[in-house]
N, C-alpha and C positions, 0 to 999 in steps of 0.2 A: 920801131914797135909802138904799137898803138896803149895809150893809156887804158888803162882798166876802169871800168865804170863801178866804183866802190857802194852797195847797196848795203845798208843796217834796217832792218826789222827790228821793230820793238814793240815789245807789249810791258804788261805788270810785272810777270815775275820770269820769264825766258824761258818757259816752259809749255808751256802749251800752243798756242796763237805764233808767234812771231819763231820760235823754232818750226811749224808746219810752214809758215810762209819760206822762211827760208830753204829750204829745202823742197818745195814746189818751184818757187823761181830757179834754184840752180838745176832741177829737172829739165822743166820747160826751155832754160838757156845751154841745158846740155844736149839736149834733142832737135836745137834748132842750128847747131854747133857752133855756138856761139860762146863758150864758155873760158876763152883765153879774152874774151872784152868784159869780163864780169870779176869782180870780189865780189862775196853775197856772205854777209855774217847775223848774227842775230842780238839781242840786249835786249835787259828788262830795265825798268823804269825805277826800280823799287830794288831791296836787297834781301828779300823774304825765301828767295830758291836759291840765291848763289851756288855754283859748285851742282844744284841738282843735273840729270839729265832729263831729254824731251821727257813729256808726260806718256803715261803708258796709252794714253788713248790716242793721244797723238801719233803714237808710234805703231799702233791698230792700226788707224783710219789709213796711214802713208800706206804701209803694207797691204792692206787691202788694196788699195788702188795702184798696187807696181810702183810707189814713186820710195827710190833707197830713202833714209833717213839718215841724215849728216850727224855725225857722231859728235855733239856739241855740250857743253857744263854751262849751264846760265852765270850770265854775268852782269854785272850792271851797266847802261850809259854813262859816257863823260864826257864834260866838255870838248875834251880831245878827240874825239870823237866825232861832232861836230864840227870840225875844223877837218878831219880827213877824209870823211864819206861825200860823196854827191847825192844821194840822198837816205835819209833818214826816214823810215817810212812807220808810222805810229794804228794800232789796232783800232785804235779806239780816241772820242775825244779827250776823256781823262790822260792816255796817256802823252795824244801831242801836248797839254797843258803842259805836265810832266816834262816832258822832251823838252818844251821850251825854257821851262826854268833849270835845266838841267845845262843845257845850251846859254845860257843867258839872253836869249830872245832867239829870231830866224831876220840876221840880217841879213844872211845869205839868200832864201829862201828854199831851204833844204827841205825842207819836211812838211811833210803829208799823209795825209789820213789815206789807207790801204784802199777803201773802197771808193773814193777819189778817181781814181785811175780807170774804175767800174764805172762812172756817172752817177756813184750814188754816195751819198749825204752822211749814211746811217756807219755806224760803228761792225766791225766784223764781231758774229757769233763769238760772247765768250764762254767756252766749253767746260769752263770749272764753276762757271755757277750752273748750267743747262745741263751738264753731260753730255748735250751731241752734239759729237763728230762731225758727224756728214754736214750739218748747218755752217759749222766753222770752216769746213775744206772746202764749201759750196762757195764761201766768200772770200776765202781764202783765194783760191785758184778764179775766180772772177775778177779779183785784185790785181794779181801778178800777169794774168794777160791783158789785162788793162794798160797797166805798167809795161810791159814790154811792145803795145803798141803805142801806146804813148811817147816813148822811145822811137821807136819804126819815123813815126810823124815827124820827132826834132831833128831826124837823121844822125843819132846817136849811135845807133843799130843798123 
């Protein structure tokens, strides 16, 4: 049996951003039937939503667009953490900052910024200060098949 490719999203508080990511990729990795080579879980960076669930908008925007929403309580990053995922994937630069003190540095080199994977630089839409959706799931799901051919190319996938 083939190892599982362990995937953590993380944003601020596990509730908006890195809960849609999560649940986009294990979409996209369940459609492509690939999902006995995937763990895909999500964490925040911070401890301000522990215990909440996805954000109501977030769970809008999935529904609109047919993707289920993974039934998840935000939780926080840990070191440990960093030690069991293969990668670590962060919303925004604030929070690989985050991730990385949280990790005590990337000497693995786990962790990446979402839109990374897309070619691009910039931080994914965050939704709780804009309210929209569609911007965030725009970058969101531009990420994850980034990442997932990104993957194709290491011949991970």
């Amino acid at each position: 049996m083939q190892r599982k490719i362990k995937v953590l999203m993380v944003c601020h508080g596990n509730i908006c951003r890195s809960t849609m990511a999560q649940s986009v990729l294990q979409h996209l990795v369940n459609n492509r039937g690939l999902s006995d080579l995937f763990y895909i879980d999500s964490a925040a960076t911070s401890r301000e939503e522990i215990g909440n669930p996805p954000h109501y908008g977030t769970v809008r925007k999935l529904q609109q667009v047919g993707i289920p929403v993974i039934s998840h309580k935000a939780i926080q990053m840990t070191r440990q953490d960093y030690l069991d995922y293969d990668y670590l994937i962060g919303m925004d630069t604030a929070n690989i900052r985050n991730m990385n003190a949280i990790a005590g540095g990337d000497s693995q080199g786990k962790i990446y910024k979402l839109l990374s994977f897309a070619g691009e630089g910039r931080d994914v839409a965050d939704p709780w200060y804009t309210g929209d959706f569609d911007a965030t799931y725009r970058d969101v799901m531009a990420g994850c098949e980034g990442f997932l051919k990104f993957l194709e190319e290491r011949s991970e996938i």
